[in-house]
Steps between C-alpha positions, in 0.01 A plus 500: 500500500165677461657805429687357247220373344270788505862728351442191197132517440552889458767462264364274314131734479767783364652340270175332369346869506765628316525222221117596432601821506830480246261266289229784440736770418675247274192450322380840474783696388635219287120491378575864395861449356387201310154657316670828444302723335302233375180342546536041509148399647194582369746774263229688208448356141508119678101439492228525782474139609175473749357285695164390489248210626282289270132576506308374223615350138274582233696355210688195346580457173721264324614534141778302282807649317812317363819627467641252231506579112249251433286665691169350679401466866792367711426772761289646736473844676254553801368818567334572857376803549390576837391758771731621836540691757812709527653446864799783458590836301285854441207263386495275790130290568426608127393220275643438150466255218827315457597244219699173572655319159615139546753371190532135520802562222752413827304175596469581879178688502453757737198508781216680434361763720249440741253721721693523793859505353738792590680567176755762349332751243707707244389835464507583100363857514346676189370180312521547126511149366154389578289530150246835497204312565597223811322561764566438866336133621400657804291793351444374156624871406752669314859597701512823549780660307859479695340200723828293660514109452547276790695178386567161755890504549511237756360352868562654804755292687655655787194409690578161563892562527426726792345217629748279474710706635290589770546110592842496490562793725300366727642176523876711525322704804389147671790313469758792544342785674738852583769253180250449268358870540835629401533235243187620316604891567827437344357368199277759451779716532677328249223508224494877543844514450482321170147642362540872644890488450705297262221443229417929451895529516519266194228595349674859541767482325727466853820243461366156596835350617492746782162522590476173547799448710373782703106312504678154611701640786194676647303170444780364683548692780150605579398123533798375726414826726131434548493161516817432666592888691819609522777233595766321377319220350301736275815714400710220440234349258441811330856495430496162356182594294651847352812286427327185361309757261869572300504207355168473259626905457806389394389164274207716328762768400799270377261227340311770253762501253587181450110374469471804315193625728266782365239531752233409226317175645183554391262750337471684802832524558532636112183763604723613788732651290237737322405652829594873572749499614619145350618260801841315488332116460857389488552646851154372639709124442702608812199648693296147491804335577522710858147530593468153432781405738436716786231240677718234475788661641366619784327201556817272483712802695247512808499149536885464512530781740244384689643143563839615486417737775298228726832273476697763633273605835493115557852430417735842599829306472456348190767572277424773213591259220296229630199772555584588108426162440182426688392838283632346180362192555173594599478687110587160390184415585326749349661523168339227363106623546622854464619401141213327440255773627645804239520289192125346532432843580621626210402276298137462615486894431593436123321189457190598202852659305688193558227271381424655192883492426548136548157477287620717178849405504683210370766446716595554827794729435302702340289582770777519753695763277167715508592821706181448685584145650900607505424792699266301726780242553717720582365677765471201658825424467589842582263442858640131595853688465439743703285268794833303488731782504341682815465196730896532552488839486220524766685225771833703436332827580279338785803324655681805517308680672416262778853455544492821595263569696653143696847762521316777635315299774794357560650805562 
């Protein structure tokens, strides 16, 4: 028994071992497929963006402007200029004089820098805007000729999401040790795939249909392994996952000509297709669609397996159709809160769009016919199709092979 155990705990280290290892190669040469010859992140010609800390503010000024014919003072622009202390690039601990300009034309006004503050700085190099005789606050002299501007973009924010997340995997560690370690590796692994992977492909030029099948069966695959090792229960819910994923595949391509889909949302969407090289926003319809519905499929998959597999050590003899069932039933269950989970999801993701929709337009057909909603509604439509599609799919493939493995014991 012990040496069956000990032949177990070293398969399972291998094939851990070699899932890191698979993932890292993965990553690195399809890192170096994806970018090409091509530089994404931090790519020439996009702006020096630096960070900096808050030392001193020296001024604030308010003045009033209106944008209406009539003219007058229905507006006001705050200018704060103040002093910082560069914490990255060549001119790192160097202090410079940055300016921060507040429009209350949106209503929301922005917060104003503070000593203290870690902020965002643009980098505007070669200044020649400012008028011949402004001086610098700090000196009271003269810039000296090609002198580079430093301009608030926004506050630092990562600091407190690292935090956060700092919280949360510690609470993962706590309550799920050697699981919850490989829980927060495989995500990790999974926003690497998408950042280092699918987005330079896109952004590339590559074909997105492909590369992001190829992205969600490596999501796939890699989870289930680390988290779950190599066994039937993982293979058999990868399975149902990479079949589950046909069907929002299959609804995004067949439903684009009859809602006459162009891809073109929103402005970004339209600024996407200016980009060298221009990127298919038609085809990035049936990327969201799969990327959305990976989570949820394995989610549902694993849970099916899972019970469907705990059925069958307790109950060998039980009949395959009336295992089918237990697996079939148990989706039942989960249908209903799966459902419910995607479409406030998706919705909740959309929601400043939809309100100012229902706000600006008359009637609610109106704003349902918009391609942003439609789109929106149908991917969760396309998702709830394919949660209820792969719960059968899952207990039929599940079923199976227990049945087998019942023959072989047997045997």
């Amino acid at each position: 028994m012990r040496l069956n155990l000990k032949a177990a705990l070293r398969k399972d280290r291998l094939v851990y071992a070699l899932a890191l290892l698979a993932s890292a190669v993965f990553l690195l040469v399809g890192n170096r497929i994806a970018v090409g010859e091509r530089q994404v992140f931090g790519a020439s010609g996009q702006g020096v963006i630096l960070r900096a800390r808050v030392l001193q503010i020296m001024t604030d000024e308010q003045s009033s402007y209106d944008i209406s014919a009539q003219g007058g003072n229905g507006n006001t622009l705050r200018s704060i200029t103040f002093r910082a202390r560069l914490l990255e690039g060549e001119s790192k601990r160097q202090t410079v004089t940055a300016v921060q300009e507040i429009n209350d034309l949106y209503g929301q006004r922005e917060h104003a820098v503070a000593p203290g503050d870690t902020v965002l700085l643009d980098l505007l190099p070669e200044d020649t805007t400012a008028p011949e005789n402004a001086s610098d606050p700090a000196t009271g002299q003269p810039p000296a000729a090609g002198a580079s501007a430093y301009l608030f973009l926004s506050f630092t924010r990562t600091t407190p999401l690292l935090l956060l997340a700092g919280c949360y995997a510690f609470l993962v560690l706590f309550f799920a040790r050697k699981k919850g370690f490989d829980t927060l590796l495989s995500m990790g692994i999974t926003i690497l795939a998408i950042f280092a992977v699918l987005l330079p492909a896109v952004l590339t030029g590559r074909n997105i249909y492909v590369w992001t099948v190829v992205i969600c069966a490596f999501v796939i695959f890699t989870n289930l392994l680390l988290v779950q090792g190599l066994n039937a229960k993982s293979l058999t819910a990868a399975a149902g996952c990479l079949g589950g994923l046909f069907c929002p595949a299959l609804i995004a391509a067949l439903m684009q000509k009859p809602m006459h889909l162009t891809g073109l949302m929103d402005e970004d969407a339209v600024m996407l297709t200016y980009l060298d090289p221009p990127i298919n926003v038609r085809a990035t319809i049936s990327c969201m669609f799969l990327i959305g519905c990976v989570g949820a499929l394995m989610d549902i998959t694993m849970t099916i397996v899972s019970a469907v597999h705990e059925i069958h050590e307790k109950e060998p003899e039980l009949p395959a159709r009336e295992l089918m069932k237990s697996g079939n039933s148990i989706g039942k269950d989960v249908i209903g809160t799966m459902a419910n989970t995607l479409v406030l999801a998706f919705i909740g993701g959309s929601m400043s769009e939809i309100l100012l929709l229902v706000n600006y337009s008359g009637r609610l057909t109106q704003v349902l016919n918009l391609e942003l909603v439609s789109v929106e509604i149908l991917q969760s439509l396309a998702s709830c199709f394919s949660v209820v599609l792969t719960i059968p799919l899952t207990s039929f493939l599940c079923t199976l092979l227990m049945q087998r493995r019942t023959k072989k014991t047997v045997a």
